[in-house]
C-alpha positions as CSV (number, residue, x, y, z in Angstrom):
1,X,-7.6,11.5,9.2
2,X,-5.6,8.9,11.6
3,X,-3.2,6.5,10.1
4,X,-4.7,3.5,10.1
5,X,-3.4,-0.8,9.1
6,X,-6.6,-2.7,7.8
7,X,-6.1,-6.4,7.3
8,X,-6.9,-7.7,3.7
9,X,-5.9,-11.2,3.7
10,X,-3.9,-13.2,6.1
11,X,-2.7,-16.7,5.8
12,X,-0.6,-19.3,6.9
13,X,0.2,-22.7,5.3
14,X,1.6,-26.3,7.0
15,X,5.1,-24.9,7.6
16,X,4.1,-22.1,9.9
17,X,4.5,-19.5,7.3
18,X,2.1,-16.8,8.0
19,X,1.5,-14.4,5.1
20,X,-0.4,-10.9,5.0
21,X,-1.6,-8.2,3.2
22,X,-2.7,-5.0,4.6
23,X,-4.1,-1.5,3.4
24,X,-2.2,1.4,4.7
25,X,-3.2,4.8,4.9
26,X,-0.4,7.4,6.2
27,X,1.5,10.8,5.4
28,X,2.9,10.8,2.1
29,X,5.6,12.6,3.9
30,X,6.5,9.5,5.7
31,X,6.4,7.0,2.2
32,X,10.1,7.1,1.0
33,X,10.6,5.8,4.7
34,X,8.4,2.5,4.1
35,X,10.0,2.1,1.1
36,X,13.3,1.1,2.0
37,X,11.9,-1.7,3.7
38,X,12.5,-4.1,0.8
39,X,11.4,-7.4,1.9
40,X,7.8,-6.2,1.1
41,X,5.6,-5.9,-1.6
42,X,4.0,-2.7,-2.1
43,X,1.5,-1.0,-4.5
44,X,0.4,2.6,-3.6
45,X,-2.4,5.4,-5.0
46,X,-0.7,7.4,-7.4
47,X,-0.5,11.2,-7.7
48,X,-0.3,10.7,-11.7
49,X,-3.8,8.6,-11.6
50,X,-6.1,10.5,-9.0
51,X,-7.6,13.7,-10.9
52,X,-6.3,16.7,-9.6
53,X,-9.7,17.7,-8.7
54,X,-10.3,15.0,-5.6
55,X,-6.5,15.9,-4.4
56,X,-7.5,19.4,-3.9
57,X,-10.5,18.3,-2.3
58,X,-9.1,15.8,-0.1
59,X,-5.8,18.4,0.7
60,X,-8.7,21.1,1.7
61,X,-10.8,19.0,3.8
62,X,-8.8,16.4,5.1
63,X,-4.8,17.2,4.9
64,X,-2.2,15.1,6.0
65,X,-0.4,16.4,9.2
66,X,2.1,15.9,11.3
67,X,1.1,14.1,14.8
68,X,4.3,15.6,17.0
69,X,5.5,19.2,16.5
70,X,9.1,18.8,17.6
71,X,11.7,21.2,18.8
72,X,14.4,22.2,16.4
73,X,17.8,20.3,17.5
74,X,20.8,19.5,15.8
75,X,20.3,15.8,15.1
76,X,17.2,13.6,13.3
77,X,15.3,13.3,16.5
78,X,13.6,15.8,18.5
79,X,13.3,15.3,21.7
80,X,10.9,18.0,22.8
81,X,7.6,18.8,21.4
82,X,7.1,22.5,20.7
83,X,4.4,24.3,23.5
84,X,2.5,27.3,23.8
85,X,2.0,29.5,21.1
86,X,5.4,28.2,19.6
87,X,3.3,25.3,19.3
88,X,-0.1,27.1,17.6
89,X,2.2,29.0,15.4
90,X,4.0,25.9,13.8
91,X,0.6,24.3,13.4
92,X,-0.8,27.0,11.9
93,X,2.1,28.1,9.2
94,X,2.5,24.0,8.0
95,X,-1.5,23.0,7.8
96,X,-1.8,27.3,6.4
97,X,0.7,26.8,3.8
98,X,-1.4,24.5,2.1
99,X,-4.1,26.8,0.8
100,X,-1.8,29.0,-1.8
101,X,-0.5,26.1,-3.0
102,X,-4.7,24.8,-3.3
103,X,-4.9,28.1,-5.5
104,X,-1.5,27.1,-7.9
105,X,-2.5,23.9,-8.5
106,X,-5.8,24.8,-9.4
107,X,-4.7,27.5,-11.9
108,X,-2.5,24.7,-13.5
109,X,-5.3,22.6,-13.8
110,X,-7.3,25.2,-15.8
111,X,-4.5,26.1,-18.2
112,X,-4.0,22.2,-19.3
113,X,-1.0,21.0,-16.7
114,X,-1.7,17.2,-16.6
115,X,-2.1,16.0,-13.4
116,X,1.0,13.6,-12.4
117,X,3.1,17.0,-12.1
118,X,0.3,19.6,-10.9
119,X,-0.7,17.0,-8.1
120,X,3.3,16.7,-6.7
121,X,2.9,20.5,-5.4
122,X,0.1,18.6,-2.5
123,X,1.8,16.1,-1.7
124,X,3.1,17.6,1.7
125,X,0.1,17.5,2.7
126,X,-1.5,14.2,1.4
127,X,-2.1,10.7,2.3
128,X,-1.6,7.9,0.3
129,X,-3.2,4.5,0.3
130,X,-0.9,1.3,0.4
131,X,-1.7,-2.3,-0.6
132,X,1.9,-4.7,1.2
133,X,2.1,-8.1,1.9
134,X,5.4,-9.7,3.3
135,X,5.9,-12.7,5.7
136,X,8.9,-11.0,7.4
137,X,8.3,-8.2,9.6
138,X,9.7,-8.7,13.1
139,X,12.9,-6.3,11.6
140,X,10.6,-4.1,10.6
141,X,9.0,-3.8,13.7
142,X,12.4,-3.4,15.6
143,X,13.3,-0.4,13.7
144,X,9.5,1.3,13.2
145,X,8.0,0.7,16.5
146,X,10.8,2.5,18.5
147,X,11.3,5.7,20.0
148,X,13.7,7.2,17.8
149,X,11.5,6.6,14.7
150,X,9.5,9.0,12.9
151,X,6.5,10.1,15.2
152,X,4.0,9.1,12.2
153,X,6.0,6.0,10.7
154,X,6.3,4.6,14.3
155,X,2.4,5.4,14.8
156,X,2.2,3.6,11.5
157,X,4.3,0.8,12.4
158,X,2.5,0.3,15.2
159,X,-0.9,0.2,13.8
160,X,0.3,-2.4,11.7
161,X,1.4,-4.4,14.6
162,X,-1.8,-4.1,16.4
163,X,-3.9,-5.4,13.3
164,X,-2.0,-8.6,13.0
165,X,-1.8,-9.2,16.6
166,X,-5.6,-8.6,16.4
167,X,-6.1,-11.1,13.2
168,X,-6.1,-15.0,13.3
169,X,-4.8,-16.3,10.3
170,X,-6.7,-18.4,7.6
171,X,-4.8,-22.2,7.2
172,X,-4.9,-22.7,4.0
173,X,-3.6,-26.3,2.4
174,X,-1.4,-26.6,-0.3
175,X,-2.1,-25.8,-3.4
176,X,-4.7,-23.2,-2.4
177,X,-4.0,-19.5,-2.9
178,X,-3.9,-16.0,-1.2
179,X,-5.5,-13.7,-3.0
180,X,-6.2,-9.9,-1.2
181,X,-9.6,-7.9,-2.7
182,X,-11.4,-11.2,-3.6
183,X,-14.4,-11.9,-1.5
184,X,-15.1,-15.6,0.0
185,X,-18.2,-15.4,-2.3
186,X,-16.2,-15.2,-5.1
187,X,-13.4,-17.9,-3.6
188,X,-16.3,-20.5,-4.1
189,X,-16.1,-19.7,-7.7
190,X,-14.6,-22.6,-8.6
191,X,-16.8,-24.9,-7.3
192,X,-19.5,-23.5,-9.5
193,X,-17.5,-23.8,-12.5
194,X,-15.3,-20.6,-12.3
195,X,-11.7,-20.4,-13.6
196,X,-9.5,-20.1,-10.9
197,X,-6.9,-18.4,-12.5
198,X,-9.8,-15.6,-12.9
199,X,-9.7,-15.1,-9.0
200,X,-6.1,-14.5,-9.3
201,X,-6.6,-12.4,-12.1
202,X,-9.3,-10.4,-9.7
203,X,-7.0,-9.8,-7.2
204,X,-4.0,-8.6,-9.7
205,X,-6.2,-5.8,-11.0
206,X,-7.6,-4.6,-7.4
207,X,-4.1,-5.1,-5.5
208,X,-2.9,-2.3,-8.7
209,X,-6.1,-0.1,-7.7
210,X,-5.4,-0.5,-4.1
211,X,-8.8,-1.6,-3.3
212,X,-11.1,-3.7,-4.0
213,X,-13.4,-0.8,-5.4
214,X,-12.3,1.0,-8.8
215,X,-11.2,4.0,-8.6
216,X,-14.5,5.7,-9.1
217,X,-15.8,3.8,-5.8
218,X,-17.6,1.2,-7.6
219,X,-17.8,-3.0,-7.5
220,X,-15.5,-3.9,-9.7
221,X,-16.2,-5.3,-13.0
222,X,-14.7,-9.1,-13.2
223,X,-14.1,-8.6,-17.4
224,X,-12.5,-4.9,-16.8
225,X,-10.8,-6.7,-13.7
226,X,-9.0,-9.5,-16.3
227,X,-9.0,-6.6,-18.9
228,X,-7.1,-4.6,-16.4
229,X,-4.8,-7.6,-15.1
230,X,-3.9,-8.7,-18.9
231,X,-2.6,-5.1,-19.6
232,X,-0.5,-5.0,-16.4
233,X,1.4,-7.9,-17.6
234,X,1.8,-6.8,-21.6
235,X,3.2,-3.7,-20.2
236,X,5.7,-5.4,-17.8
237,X,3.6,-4.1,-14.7
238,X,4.4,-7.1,-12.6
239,X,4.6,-5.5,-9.1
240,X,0.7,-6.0,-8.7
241,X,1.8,-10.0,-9.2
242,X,3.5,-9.8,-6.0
243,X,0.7,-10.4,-3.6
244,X,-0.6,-13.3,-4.5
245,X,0.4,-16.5,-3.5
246,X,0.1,-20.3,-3.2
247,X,1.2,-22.3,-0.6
248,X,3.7,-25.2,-2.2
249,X,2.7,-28.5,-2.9
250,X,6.3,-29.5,-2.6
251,X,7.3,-29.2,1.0
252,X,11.5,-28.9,0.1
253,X,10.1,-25.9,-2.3
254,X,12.5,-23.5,-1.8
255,X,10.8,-19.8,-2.6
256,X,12.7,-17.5,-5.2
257,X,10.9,-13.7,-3.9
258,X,10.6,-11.8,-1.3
259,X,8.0,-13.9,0.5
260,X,9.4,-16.8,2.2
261,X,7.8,-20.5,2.3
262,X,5.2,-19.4,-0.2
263,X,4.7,-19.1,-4.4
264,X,4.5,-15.9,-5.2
265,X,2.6,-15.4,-8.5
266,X,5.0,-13.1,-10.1
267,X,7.3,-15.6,-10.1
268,X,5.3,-18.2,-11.9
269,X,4.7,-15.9,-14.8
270,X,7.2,-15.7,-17.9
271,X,9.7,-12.7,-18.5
272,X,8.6,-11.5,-15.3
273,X,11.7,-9.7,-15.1
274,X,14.0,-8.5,-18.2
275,X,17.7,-9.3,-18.2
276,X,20.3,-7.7,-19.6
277,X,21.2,-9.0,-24.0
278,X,17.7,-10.6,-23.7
């Protein structure tokens, strides 16, 4: 399966602040490398949530691979690709390797191991699926989309590059809110008497599933959706907050979070974050 950059929502309001939200899928191999890009917002598919039984399917039928077979060196980048049957070999040992560990992680399934430690044993070979919205990106583009990268996180960095260049923005005015997973059916909502606040609430619960589906590959239920959202924020579960955002009424507003020029929802929500002796 390719890595691939889907756009979800992307925005910009009257100060030239363009803000967007895509849906990644890539290596799990290459994740701890997105993360340390901290002026994102990021919620991915857990190993923990998805039953053990559709990671050994997906692992089987559709594993996560490497797309350059370098040539040991001392060093983090290889310059050469491996050839020949050097090249076979490699391929076949890593994508091979997989399939005894299909058979362990099975067995621990049977005997009662729950699934958010029997599932880490695939994760070499398993995607994950990432919601992230940011309005900064031009450092991580510098850094990702450059030959001494990661094969796969440049490919990835690049993919995301090409779906913005590829997307026009929605202007939105201020006041008015972007919200990623809700569908322009459902932005009319309010004009035929639906709480706004429900849309954000909509998005909240799908930006946590990563997708606007649940995670049985239905449509979404808008009561388990608010449900979902309510018990996120009892729990202190504010990262799925992060993606939404209103575009400031007050044009000297100056934004406290990671997205610049914009009001992130997180941040309009109390004890969003704990501090220490509180």
């Amino acid at each position: 399966m390719p890595i691939t950059a889907k756009i979800i929502k992307d925005s910009i309001g009257p100060a030239g602040v363009r803000l967007t939200t895509l849906e990644l899928r890539y290596p799990r191999m290459i994740h701890p490398e997105f993360m340390t890009h901290r002026v994102m917002s990021r919620n991915a598919s857990s190993s923990r949530a998805i039953p053990s039984k559709r990671i050994r399917a997906s692992v089987a039928q559709e594993p996560a691979k490497p797309i350059y077979w370098g040539q040991n060196r001392p060093g983090m980048q290889a310059d050469a690709e491996l050839a020949g049957w050097r090249r076979g070999l490699a391929e076949n040992l890593f994508m091979g390797s997989r399939f005894p560990m299909l058979g362990v992680v099975w067995a621990l399934e049977k005997i009662g191991l729950h699934k958010q430690l029997a599932n880490r044993l695939l994760e070499p070979w398993s995607h994950i699926t990432v919601v992230v919205t940011a309005t900064e990106w031009e450092n991580f583009f510098a850094l990702r989309c450059h030959p001494a990268a990661q094969p796969e996180m440049r490919e990835l960095a690049c993919a995301i590059r090409r779906a913005m260049n590829s997307s026009e923005p929605e202007y939105l005015q201020p006041g008015e809110w972007h919200l990623p997973y809700v569908t322009d059916l459902e932005e009319m909502g309010p004009t035929f008497g639906l709480d706004h606040k429900d849309l954000i609430k909509y998005s909240v619960a799908r930006c946590a599933r990563v997708s606007y589906l649940t995670h049985d590959g239905q449509n979404p239920d808008p009561i388990k959706d608010i449900a979902l959202h309510d018990r996120l924020i009892s729990q202190g579960h504010m990262s799925p907050t992060e993606h939404q955002a209103a575009v400031p009424v007050d044009e000297n507003y100056q934004s406290q979070s990671n997205l610049r020029g914009w009001v992130q929802y997180r941040k309009t929500l109390f004890g969003e974050r704990v501090f220490k002796g509180a």
